[in-house]
N, C-alpha and C positions, 0 to 999 in steps of 0.2 A: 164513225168507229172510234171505240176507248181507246186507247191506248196509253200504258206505260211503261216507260222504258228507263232503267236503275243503270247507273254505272258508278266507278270507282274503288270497283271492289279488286281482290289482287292478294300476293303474297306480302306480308308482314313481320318483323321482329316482335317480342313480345315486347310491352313497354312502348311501344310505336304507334302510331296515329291512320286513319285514311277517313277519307270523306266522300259519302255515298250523296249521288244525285240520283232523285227521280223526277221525269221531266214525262209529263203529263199532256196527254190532245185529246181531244173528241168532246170535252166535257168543260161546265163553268167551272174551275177550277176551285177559285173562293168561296165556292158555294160547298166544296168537297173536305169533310176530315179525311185525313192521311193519316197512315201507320207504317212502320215498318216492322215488318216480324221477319224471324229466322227460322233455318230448320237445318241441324246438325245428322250427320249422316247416323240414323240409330234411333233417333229422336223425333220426337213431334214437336210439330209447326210452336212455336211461342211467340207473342207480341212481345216486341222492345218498345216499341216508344209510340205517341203519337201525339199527333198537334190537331186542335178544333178547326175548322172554319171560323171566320177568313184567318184566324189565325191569335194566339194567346196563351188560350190553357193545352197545359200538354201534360203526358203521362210517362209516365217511365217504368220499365220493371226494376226490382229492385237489385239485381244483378248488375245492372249499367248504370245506377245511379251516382252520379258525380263523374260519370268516365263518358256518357255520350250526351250529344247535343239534338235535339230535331227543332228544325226551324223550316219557312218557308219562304218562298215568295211568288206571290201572284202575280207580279207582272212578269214573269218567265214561269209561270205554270212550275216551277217546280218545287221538291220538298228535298232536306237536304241530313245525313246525319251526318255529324260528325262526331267519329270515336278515337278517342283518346284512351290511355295506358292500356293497348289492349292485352289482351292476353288468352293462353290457348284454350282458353274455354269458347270464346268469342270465334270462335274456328264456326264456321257454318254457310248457306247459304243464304242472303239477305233477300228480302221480297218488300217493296212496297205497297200498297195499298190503298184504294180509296171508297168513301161511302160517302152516300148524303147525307149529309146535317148527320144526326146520331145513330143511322141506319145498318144495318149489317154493311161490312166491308165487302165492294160485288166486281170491284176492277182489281185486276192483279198485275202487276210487272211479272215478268218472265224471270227472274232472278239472278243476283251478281255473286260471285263467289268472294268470301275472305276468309286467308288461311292465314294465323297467327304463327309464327314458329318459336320455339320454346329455346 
């Protein structure tokens, strides 16, 4: 059984940092691209970021570029963001994701909340 499971998520200052884990089972991990996307109460789902298998090139939207990090690691199965100068836009629910090799995204984490405050 897949499972993924995000945490780190929480209340924040605007200008303020947090760093989301997703820690990943059921599955070769290295063998999995990761994503994390959000979804704003109002809003549909968006991709933030993602990292290839086993790991290197990564993607960013261009709202978070310069302000968040995705990185991984495969010997703890997990994918990690780190966001820096957030701000109240970044208000949303975060989800991670994973797919094989360049396949549609087909495992989901259940989602971590982060609220920016202004």
């Amino acid at each position: 059984q897949v499972q993924l499971v995000e945490s780190g998520g929480g209340l924040v200052q605007a200008g303020g940092s947090l760093r989301l884990s997703c820690t990943v089972s059921g599955l070769t991990f290295s063998s999995y691209g990761m994503g994390w996307f959000r979804q704003a109460p109002g809003k549909d789902r968006e991709s933030v970021a993602a990292i290839n298998w086993p790991g290197g090139s990564t993607y960013y939207a261009d709202s978070v570029k310069g302000r968040f990090t995705i990185s991984r690691d495969n010997a703890k199965n997990t994918v990690y963001l780190q966001m820096n100068s957030l701000k109240s836009e970044d208000t949303a629910d975060y989800y991670c994701a994973a797919r094989y090799r360049l396949g549609s995204y087909v495992y989901w984490g259940q989602g971590t909340q982060v609220t920016v405050s202004s």
